[in-house]
ZALUMLO-375632 format. One record per residue: x, y, z of N, C-alpha, C, O in turn; residue in one letter; residue number from 1. Coordinates in Angstrom, 2 decimals, decimal comma. Example, Ala and Ser with C-alpha at 12.3 -4.5 7.8 and 13.67 -1.06 7.14 Angstrom:
residues 2
<mardo n_X="13,19" n_Y="-5,69" n_Z="7,80" ca_X="12,30" ca_Y="-4,50" ca_Z="7,80" c_X="13,20" c_Y="-3,30" c_Z="7,80" o_X="14,24" o_Y="-3,32" o_Z="8,46" kolpa="A" firo="1"/>
<mardo n_X="12,85" n_Y="-2,25" n_Z="7,08" ca_X="13,67" ca_Y="-1,06" ca_Z="7,14" c_X="12,90" c_Y="0,03" c_Z="7,87" o_X="13,41" o_Y="1,14" o_Z="8,04" kolpa="S" firo="2"/>
***
This chain:
residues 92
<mardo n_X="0,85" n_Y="-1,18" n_Z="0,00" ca_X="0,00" ca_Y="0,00" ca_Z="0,00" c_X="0,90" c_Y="1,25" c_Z="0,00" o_X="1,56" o_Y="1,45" o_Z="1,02" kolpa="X" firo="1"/>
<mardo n_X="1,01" n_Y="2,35" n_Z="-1,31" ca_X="1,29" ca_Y="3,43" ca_Z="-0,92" c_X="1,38" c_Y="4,36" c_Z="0,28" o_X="1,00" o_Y="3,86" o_Z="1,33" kolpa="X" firo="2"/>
<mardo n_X="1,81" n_Y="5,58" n_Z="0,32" ca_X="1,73" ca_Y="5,96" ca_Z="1,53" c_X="0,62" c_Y="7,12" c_Z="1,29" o_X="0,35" o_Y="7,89" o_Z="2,22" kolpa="X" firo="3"/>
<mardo n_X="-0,02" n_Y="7,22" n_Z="-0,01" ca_X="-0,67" ca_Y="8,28" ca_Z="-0,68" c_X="-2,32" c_Y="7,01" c_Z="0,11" o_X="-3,21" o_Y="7,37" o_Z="0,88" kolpa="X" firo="4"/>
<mardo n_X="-2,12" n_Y="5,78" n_Z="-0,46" ca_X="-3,12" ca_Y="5,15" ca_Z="0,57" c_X="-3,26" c_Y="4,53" c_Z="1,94" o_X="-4,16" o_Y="3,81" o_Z="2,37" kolpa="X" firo="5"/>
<mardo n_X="-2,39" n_Y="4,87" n_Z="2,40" ca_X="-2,00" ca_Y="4,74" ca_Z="4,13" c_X="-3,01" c_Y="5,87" c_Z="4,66" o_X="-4,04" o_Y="5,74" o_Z="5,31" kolpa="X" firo="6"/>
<mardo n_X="-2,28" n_Y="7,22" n_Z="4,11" ca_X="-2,93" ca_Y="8,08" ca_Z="4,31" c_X="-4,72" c_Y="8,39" c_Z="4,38" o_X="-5,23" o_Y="9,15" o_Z="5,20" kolpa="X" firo="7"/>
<mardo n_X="-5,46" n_Y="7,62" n_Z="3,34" ca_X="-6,31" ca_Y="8,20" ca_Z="3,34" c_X="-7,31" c_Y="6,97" c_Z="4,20" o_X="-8,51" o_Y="7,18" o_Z="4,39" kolpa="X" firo="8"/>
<mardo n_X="-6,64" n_Y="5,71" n_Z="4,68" ca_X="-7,54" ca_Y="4,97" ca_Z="5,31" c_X="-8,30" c_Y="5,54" c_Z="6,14" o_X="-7,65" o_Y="6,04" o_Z="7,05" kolpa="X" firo="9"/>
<mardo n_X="-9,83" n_Y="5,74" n_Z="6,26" ca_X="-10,23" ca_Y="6,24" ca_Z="6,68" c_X="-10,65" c_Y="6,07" c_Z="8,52" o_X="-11,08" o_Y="6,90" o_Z="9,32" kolpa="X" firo="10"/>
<mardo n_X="-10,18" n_Y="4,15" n_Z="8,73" ca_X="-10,77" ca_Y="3,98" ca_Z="10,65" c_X="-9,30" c_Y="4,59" c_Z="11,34" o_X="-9,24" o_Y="4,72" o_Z="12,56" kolpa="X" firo="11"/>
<mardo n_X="-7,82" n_Y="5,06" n_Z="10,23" ca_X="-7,06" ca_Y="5,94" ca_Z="10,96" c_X="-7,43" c_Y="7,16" c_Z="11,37" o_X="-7,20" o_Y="7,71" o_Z="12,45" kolpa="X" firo="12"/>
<mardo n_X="-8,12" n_Y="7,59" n_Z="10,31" ca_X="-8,87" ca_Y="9,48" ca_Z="11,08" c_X="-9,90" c_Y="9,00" c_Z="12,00" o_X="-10,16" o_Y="9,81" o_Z="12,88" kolpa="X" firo="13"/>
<mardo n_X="-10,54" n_Y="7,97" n_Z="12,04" ca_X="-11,50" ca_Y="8,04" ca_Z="13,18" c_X="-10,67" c_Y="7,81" c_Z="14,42" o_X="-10,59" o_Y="8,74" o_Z="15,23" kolpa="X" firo="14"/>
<mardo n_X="-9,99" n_Y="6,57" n_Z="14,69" ca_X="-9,37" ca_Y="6,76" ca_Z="15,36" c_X="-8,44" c_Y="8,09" c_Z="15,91" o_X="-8,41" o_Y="8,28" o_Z="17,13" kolpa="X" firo="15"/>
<mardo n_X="-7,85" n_Y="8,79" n_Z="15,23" ca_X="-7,39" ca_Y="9,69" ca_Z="15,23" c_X="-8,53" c_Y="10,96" c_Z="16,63" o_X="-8,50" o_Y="11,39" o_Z="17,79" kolpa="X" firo="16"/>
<mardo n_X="-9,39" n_Y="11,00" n_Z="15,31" ca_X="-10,57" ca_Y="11,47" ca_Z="16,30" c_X="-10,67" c_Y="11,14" c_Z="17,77" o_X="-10,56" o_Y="11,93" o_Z="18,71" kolpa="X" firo="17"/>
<mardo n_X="-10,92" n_Y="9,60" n_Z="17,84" ca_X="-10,99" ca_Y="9,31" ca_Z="19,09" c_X="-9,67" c_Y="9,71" c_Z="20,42" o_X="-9,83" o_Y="9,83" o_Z="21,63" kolpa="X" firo="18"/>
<mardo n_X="-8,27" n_Y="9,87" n_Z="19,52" ca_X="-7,14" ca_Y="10,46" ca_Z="20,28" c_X="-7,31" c_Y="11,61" c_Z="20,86" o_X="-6,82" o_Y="11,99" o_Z="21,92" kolpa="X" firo="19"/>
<mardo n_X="-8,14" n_Y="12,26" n_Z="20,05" ca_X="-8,09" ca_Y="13,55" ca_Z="20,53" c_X="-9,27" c_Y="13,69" c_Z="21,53" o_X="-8,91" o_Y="13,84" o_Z="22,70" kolpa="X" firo="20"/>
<mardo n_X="-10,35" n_Y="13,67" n_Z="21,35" ca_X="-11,44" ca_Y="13,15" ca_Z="22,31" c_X="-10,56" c_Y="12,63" c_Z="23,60" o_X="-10,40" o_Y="13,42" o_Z="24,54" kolpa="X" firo="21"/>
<mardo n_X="-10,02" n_Y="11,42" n_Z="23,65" ca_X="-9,30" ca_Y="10,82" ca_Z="25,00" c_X="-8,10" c_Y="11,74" c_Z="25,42" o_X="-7,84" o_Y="11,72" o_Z="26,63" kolpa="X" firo="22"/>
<mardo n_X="-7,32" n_Y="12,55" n_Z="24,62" ca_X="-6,22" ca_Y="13,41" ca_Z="24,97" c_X="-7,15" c_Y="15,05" c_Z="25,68" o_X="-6,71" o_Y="15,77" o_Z="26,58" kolpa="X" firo="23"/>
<mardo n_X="-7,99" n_Y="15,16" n_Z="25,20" ca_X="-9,19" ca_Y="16,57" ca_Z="26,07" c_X="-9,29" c_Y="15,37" c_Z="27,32" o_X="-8,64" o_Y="15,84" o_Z="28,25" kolpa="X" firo="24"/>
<mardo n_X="-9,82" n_Y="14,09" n_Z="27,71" ca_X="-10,01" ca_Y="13,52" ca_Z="28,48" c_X="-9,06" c_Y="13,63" c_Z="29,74" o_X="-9,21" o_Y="14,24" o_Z="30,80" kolpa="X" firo="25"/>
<mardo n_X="-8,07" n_Y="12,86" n_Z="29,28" ca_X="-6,36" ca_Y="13,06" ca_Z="30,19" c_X="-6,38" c_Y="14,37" c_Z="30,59" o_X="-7,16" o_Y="14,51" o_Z="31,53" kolpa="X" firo="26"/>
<mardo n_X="-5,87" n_Y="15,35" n_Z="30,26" ca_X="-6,33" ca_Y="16,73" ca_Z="30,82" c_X="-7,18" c_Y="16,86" c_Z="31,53" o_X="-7,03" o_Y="16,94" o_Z="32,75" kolpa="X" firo="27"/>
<mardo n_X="-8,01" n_Y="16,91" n_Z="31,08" ca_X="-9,31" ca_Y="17,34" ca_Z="32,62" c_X="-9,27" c_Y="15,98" c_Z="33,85" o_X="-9,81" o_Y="16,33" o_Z="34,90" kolpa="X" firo="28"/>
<mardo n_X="-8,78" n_Y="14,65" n_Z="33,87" ca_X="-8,40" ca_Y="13,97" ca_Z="34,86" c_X="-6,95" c_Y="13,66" c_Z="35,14" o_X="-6,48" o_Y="12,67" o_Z="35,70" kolpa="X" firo="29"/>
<mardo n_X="-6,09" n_Y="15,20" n_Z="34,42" ca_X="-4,95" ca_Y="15,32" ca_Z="35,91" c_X="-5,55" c_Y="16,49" c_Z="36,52" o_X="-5,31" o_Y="16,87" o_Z="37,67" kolpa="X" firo="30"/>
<mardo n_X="-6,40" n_Y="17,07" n_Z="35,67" ca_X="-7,20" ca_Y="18,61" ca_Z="37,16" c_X="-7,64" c_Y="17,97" c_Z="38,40" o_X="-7,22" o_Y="18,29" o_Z="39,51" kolpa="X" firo="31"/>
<mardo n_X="-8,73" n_Y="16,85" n_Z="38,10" ca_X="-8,99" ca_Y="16,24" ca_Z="39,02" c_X="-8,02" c_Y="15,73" c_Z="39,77" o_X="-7,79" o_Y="16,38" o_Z="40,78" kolpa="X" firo="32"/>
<mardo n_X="-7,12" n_Y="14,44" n_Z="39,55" ca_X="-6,20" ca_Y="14,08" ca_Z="40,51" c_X="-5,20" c_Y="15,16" c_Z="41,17" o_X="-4,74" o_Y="14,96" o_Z="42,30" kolpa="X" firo="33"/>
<mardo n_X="-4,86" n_Y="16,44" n_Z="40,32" ca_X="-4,32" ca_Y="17,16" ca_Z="41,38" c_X="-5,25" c_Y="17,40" c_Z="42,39" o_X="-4,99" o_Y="17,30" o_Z="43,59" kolpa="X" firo="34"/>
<mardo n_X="-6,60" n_Y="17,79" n_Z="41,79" ca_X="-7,41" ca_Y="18,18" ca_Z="43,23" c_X="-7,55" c_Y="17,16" c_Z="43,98" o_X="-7,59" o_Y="17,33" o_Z="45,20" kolpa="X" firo="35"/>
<mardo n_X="-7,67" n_Y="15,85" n_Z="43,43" ca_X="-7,50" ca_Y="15,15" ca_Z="45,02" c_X="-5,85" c_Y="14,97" c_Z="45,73" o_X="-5,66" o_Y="14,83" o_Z="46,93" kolpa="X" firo="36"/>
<mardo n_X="-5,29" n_Y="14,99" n_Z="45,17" ca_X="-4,16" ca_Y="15,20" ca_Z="45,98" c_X="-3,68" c_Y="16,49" c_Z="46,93" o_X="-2,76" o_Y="16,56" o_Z="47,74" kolpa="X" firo="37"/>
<mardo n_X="-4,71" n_Y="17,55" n_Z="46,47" ca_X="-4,55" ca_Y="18,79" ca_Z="47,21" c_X="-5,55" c_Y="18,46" c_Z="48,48" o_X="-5,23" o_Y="18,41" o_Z="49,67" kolpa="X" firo="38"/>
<mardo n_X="-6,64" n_Y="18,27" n_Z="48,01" ca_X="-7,84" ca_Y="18,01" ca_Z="49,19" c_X="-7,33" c_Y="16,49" c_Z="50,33" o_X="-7,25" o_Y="16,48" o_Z="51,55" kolpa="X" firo="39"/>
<mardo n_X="-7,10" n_Y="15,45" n_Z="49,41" ca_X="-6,29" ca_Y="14,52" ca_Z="50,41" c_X="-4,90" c_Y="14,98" c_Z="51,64" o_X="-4,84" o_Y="14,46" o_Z="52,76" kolpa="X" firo="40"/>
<mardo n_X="-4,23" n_Y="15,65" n_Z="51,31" ca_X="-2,95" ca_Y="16,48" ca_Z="51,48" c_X="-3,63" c_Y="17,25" c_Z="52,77" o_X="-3,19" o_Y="17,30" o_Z="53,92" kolpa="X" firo="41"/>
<mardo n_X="-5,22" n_Y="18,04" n_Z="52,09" ca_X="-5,08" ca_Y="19,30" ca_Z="53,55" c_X="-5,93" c_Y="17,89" c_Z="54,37" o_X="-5,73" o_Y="17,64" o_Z="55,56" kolpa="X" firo="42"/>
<mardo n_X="-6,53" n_Y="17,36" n_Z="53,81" ca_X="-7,31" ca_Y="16,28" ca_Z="55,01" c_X="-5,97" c_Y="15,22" c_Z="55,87" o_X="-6,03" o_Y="14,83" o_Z="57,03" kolpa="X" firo="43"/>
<mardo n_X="-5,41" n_Y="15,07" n_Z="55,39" ca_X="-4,26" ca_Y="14,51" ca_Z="56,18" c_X="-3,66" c_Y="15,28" c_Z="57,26" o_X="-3,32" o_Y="14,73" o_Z="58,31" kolpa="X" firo="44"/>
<mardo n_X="-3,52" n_Y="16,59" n_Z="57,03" ca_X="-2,91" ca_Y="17,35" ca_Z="58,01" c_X="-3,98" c_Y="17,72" c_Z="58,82" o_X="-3,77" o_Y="17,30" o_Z="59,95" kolpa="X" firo="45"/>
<mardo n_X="-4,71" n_Y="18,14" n_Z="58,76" ca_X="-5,73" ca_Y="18,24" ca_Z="59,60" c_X="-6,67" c_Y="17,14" c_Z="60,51" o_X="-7,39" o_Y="17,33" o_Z="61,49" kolpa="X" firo="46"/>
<mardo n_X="-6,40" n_Y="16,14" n_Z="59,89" ca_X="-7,54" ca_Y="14,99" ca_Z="60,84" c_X="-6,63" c_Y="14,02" c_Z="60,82" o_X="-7,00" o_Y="13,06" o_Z="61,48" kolpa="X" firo="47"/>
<mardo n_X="-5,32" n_Y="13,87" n_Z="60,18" ca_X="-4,02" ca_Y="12,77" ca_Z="60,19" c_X="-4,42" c_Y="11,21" c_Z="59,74" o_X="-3,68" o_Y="10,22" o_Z="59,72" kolpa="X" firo="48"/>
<mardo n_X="-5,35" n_Y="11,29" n_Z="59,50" ca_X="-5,89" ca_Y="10,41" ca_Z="58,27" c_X="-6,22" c_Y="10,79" c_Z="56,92" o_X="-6,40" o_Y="11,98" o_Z="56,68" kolpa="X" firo="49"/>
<mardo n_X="-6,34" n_Y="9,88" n_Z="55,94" ca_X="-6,46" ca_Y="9,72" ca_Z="54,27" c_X="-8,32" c_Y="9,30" c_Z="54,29" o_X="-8,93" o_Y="8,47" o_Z="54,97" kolpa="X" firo="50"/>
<mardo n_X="-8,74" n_Y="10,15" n_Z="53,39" ca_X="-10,25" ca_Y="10,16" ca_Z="53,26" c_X="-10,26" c_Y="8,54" c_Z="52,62" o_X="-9,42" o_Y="8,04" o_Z="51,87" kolpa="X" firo="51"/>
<mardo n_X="-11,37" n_Y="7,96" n_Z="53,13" ca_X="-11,19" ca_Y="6,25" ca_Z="51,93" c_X="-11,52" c_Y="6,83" c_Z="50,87" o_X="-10,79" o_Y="6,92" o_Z="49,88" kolpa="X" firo="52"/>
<mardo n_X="-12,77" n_Y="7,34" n_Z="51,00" ca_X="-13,25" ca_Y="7,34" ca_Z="49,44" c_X="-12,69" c_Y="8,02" c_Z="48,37" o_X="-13,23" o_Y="7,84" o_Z="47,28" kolpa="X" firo="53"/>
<mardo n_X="-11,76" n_Y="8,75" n_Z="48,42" ca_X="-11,00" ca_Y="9,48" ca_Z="47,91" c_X="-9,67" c_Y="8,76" c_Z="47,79" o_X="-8,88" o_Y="9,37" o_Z="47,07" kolpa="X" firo="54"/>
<mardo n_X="-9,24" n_Y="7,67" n_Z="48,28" ca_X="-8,43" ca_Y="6,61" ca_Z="48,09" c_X="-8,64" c_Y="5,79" c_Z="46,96" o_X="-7,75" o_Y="5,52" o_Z="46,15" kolpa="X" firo="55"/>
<mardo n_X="-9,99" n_Y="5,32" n_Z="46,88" ca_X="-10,82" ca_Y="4,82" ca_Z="45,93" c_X="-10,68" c_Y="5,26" c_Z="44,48" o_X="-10,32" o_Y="4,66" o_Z="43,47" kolpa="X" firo="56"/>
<mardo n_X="-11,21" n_Y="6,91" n_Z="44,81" ca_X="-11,62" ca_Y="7,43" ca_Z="43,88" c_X="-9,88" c_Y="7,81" c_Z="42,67" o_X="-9,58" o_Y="7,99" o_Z="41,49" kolpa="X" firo="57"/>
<mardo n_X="-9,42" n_Y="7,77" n_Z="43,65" ca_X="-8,09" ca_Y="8,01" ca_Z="43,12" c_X="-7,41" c_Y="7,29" c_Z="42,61" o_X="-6,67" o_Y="7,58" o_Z="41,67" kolpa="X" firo="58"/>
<mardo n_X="-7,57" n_Y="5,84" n_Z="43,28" ca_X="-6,81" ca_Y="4,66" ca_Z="42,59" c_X="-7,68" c_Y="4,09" c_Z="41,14" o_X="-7,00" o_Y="3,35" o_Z="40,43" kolpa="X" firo="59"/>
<mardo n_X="-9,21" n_Y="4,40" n_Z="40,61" ca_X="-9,55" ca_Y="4,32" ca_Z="39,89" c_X="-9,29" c_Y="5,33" c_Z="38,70" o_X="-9,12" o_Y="5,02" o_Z="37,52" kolpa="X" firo="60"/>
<mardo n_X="-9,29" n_Y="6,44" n_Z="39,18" ca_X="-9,03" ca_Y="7,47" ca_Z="38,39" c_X="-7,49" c_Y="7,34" c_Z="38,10" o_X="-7,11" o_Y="7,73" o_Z="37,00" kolpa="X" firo="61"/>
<mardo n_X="-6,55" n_Y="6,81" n_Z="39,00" ca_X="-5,24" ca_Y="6,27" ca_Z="37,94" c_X="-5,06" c_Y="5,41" c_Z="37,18" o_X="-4,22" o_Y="5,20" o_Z="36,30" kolpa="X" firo="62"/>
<mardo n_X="-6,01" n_Y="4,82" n_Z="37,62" ca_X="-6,38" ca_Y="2,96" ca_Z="36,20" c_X="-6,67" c_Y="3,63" c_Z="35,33" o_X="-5,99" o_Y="3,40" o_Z="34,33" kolpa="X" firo="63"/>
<mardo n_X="-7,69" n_Y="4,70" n_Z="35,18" ca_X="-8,41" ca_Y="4,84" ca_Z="34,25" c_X="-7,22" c_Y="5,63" c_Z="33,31" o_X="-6,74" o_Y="5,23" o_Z="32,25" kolpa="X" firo="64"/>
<mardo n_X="-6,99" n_Y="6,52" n_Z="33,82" ca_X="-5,67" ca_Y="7,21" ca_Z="33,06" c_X="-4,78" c_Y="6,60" c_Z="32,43" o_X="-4,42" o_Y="7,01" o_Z="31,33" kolpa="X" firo="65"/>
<mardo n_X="-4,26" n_Y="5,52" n_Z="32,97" ca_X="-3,43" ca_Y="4,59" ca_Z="32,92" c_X="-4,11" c_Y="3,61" c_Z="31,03" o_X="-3,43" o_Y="3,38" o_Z="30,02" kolpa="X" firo="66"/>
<mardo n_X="-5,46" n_Y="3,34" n_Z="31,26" ca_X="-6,16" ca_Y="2,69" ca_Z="30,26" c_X="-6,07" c_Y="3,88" c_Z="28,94" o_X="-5,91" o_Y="3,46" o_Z="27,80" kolpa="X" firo="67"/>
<mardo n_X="-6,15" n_Y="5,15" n_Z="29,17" ca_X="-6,21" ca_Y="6,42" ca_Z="28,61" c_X="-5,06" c_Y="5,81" c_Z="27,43" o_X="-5,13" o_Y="5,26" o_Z="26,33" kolpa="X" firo="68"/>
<mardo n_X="-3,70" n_Y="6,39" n_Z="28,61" ca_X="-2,73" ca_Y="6,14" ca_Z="28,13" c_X="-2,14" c_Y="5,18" c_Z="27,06" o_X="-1,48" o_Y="5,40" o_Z="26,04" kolpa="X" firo="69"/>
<mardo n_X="-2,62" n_Y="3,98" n_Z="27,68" ca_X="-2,25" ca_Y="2,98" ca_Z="26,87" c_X="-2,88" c_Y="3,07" c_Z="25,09" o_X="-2,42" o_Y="2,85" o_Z="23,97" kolpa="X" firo="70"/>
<mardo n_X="-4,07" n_Y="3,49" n_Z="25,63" ca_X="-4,87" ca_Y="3,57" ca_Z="23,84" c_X="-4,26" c_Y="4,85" c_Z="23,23" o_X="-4,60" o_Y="4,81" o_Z="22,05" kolpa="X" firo="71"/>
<mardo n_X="-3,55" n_Y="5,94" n_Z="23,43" ca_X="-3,15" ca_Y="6,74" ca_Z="23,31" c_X="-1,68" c_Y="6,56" c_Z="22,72" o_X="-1,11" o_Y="7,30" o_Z="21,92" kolpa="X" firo="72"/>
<mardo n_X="-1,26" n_Y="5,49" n_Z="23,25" ca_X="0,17" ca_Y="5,26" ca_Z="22,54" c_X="0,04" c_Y="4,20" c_Z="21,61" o_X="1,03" o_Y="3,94" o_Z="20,91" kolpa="X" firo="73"/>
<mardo n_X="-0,91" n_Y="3,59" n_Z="21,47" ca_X="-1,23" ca_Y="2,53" ca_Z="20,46" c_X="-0,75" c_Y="0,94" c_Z="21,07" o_X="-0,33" o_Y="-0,04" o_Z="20,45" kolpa="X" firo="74"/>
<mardo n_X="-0,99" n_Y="1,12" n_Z="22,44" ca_X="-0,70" ca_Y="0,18" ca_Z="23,36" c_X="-1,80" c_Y="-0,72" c_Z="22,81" o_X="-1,58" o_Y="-1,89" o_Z="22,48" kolpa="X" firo="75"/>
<mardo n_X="-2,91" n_Y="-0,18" n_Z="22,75" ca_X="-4,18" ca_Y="-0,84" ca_Z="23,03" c_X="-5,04" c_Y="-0,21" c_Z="21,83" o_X="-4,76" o_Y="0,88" o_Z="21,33" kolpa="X" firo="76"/>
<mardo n_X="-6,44" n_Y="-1,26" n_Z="21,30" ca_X="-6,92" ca_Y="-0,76" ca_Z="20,53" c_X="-8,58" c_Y="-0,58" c_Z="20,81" o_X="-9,62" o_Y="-0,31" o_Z="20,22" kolpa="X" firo="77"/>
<mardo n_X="-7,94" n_Y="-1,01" n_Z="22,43" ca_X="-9,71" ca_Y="-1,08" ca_Z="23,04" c_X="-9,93" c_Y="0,54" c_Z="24,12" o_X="-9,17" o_Y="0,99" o_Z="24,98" kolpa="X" firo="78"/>
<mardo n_X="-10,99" n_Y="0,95" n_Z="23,73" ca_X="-10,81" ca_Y="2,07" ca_Z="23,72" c_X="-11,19" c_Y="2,08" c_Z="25,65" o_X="-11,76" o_Y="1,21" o_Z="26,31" kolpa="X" firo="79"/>
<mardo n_X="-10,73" n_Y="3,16" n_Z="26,01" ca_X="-11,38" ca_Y="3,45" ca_Z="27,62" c_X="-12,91" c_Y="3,71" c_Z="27,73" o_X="-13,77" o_Y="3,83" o_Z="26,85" kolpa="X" firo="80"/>
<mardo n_X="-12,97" n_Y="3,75" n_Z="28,79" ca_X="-14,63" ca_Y="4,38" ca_Z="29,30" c_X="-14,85" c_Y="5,77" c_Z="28,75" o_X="-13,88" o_Y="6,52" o_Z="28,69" kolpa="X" firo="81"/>
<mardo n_X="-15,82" n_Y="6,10" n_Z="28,42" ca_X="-17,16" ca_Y="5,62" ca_Z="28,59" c_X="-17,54" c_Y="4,78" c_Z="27,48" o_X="-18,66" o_Y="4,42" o_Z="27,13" kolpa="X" firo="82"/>
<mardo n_X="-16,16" n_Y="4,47" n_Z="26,85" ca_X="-16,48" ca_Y="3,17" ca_Z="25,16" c_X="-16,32" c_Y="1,74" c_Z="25,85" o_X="-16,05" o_Y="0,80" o_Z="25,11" kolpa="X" firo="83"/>
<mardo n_X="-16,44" n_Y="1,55" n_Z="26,98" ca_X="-15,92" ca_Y="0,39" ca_Z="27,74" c_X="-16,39" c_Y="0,27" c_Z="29,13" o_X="-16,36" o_Y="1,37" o_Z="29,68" kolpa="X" firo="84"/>
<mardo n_X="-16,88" n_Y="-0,77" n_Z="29,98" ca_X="-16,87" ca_Y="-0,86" ca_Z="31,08" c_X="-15,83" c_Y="-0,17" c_Z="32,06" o_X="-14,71" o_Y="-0,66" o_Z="31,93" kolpa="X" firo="85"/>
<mardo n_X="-15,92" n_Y="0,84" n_Z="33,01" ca_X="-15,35" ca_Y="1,39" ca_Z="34,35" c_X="-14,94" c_Y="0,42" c_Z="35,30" o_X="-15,46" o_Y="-0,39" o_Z="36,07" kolpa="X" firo="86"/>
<mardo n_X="-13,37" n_Y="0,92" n_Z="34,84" ca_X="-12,60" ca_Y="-0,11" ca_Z="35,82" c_X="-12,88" c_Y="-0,35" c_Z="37,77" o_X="-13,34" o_Y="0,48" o_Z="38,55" kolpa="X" firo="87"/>
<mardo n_X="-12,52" n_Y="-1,43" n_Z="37,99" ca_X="-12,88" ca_Y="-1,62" ca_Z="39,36" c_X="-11,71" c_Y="-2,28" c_Z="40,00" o_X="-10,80" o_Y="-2,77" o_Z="39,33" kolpa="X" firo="88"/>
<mardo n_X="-11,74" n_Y="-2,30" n_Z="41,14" ca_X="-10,82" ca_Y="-3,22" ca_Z="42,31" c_X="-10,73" c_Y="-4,41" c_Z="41,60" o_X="-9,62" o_Y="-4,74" o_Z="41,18" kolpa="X" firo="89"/>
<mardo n_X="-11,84" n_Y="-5,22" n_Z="41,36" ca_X="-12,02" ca_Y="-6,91" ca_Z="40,96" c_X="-11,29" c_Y="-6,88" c_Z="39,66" o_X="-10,61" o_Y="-7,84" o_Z="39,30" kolpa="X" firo="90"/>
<mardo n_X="-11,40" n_Y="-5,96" n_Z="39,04" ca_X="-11,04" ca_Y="-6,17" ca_Z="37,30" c_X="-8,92" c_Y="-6,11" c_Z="37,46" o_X="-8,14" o_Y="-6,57" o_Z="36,63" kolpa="X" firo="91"/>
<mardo n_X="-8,57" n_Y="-5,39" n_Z="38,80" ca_X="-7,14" ca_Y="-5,64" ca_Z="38,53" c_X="-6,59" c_Y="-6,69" c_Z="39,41" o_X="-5,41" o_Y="-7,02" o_Z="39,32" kolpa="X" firo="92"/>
***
C-alpha cells in the first residue's frame, strides 16, 4: 500500500478522532487528581488520616488514566470508558 493510501484509510482518522477526544479527556483527569491530591494532602494534616473514598476514587481514576494512556500510545486498541466498562478493584 502506498503511503498516498496509508494516508487516506479512513478507521485511521477516526481513530485519530478518538485520540483527541481521550487526549481533552487526560487533561481534565490530571485537574482532578491534582485536586485530590490537594484536598487529600489538607485532610491529612488536619484529621491525620487519608479520606477512603477518595483513596478509591483516586486509585480508579489512575487505572483509568493509565487505560487512557495505553490507547493513546497505540498500546491498546480497546478504547477506555465511557467506550468500555469502568474499571474496578475486581477487574485488577
Amino acid at each position: 500500500m502506498s503511503v498516498k493510501e496509508q494516508v487516506l484509510v479512513r478507521d485511521k482518522w477516526i481513530r485519530g478522532l478518538y485520540m483527541l477526544v481521550f487526549a481533552f479527556i487526560y487533561g481534565i483527569a490530571e485537574l482532578v487528581i491534582a485536586a485530590v491530591v490537594i484536598i487529600q494532602f489538607v485532610l491529612v494534616l488536619f484529621t491525620g488520616k487519608a479520606n477512603q473514598r477518595l483513596l478509591g476514587f483516586g486509585r480508579d481514576l489512575g487505572r483509568y488514566v493509565y487505560q487512557v494512556i495505553l490507547y493513546l500510545t497505540y498500546n491498546t486498541e480497546e478504547k477506555p470508558f465511557p467506550f468500555n466498562d469502568w474499571t474496578h478493584d475486581e477487574d485488577w
